[in-house]
Structure formats: structure tokens, C-alpha cells
DRENDO-628098 format. One record per residue (C-alpha): x, y, z. Coordinates in nm, 3 decimals. Last residue first. Layout:
N
X/Y/Z;
...
***
This chain:
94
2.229/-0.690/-1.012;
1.938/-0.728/-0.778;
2.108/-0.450/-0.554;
2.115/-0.183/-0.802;
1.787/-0.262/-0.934;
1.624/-0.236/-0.543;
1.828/0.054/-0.541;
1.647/0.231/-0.852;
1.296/0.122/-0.738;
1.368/0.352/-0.431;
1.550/0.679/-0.617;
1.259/0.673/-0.908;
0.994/0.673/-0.590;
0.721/0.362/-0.533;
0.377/0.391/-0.653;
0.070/0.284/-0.413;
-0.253/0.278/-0.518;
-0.606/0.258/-0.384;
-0.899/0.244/-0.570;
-1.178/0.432/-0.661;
-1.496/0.289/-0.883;
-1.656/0.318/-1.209;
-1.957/0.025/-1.231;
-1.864/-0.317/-1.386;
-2.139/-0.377/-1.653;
-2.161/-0.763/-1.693;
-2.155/-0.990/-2.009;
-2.254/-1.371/-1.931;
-1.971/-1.590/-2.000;
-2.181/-1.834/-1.711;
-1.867/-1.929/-1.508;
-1.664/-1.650/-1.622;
-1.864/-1.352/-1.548;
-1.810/-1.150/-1.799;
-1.674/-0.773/-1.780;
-1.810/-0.443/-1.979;
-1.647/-0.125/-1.786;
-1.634/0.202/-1.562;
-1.335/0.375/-1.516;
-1.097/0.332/-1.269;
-1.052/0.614/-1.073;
-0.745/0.631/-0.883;
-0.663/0.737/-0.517;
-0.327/0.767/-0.412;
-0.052/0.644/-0.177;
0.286/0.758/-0.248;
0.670/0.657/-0.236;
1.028/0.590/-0.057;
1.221/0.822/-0.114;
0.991/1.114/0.016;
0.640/0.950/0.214;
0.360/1.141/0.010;
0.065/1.043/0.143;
-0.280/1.096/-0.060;
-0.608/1.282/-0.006;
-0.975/1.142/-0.025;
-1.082/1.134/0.303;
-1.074/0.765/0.333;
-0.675/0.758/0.155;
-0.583/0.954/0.497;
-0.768/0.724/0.738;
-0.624/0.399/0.529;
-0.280/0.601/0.621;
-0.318/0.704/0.933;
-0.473/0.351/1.050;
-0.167/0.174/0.878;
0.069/0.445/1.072;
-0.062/0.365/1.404;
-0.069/-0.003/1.378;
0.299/-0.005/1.276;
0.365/0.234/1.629;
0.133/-0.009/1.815;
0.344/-0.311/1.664;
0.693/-0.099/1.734;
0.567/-0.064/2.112;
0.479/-0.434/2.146;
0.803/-0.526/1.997;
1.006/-0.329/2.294;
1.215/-0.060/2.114;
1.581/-0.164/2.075;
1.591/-0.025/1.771;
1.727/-0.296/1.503;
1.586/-0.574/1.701;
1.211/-0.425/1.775;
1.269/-0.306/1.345;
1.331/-0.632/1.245;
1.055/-0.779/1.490;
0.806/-0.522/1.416;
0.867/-0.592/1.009;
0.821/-0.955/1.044;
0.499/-0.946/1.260;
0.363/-0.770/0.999;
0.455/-1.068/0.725;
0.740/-1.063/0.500;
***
């Protein structure tokens, strides 16, 4: 499902003119990459949360040359869905 998708289910399900849903979808990617930016995470009930996690810092290879490379610690962004929401999907892949 694309971004386009999503307005156009939720345009039809609402009645809200697609161009409104898109700025409203718009709205709450920007909040959250904003959010995750300054370091904090989103806690959406039922459905799940964004965080921040360190990976540590590691010895890769490049795997054209096998040459051993240091890759440095960084911060990523993670998303982990609730207990409640992964147990519907089950449910309904039954």
C-alpha cells in the first residue's frame, strides 16, 4: 500500500476531500520524523511506538573488496507494533 493508498481509503471511508486527508497524512509524517529529530518517541496506544535505538558500533566488510571496515555507533529509528495489534493481524491470518 502506497501513500496515495491510505488517503484514498481513508478520503472514501470519511468523506473528507483526498487533498485534505493527504495534508492531514503529511502532517503526521512531519510530526513524527520532527518528534524522533529531537530525540523523543511516539507512543500511538494499540497500535505502537517510534523510538530511537543505538546500534552499537561494529567490524563490517565491504563485499566487493572483503576488506574489513569499522562501522561507527549510530541511532536509528524503530517502530514496534502493540501485543493487542500484532495479535489481530494473527487472528485474522488464521
Amino acid at each position: 500500500m502506497t501513500k496515495a493508498d491510505l488517503v484514498r481509503i481513508v478520503s472514501d471511508d470519511t468523506g473528507i476531500v483526498r487533498k485534505d486527508v493527504s495534508l492531514a497524512v503529511d502532517a503526521f509524517l512531519e510530526a513524527v520524523r520532527d518528534t524522533l529529530k529531537e530525540g523523543k518517541h511516539i507512543e500511538i496506544r494499540g497500535f505502537g511506538t517510534y523510538k530511537l535505538k543505538t546500534r552499537k558500533a561494529r567490524i563490517g566488510r565491504n563485499p566487493k573488496t572483503e576488506e574489513k571496515v569499522t562501522v561507527p555507533e549510530r541511532i536509528v529509528p524503530t517502530f514496534k507494533f502493540s501485543r493487542g495489534f500484532k495479535q489481530e493481524v494473527n487472528d485474522a491470518n488464521k
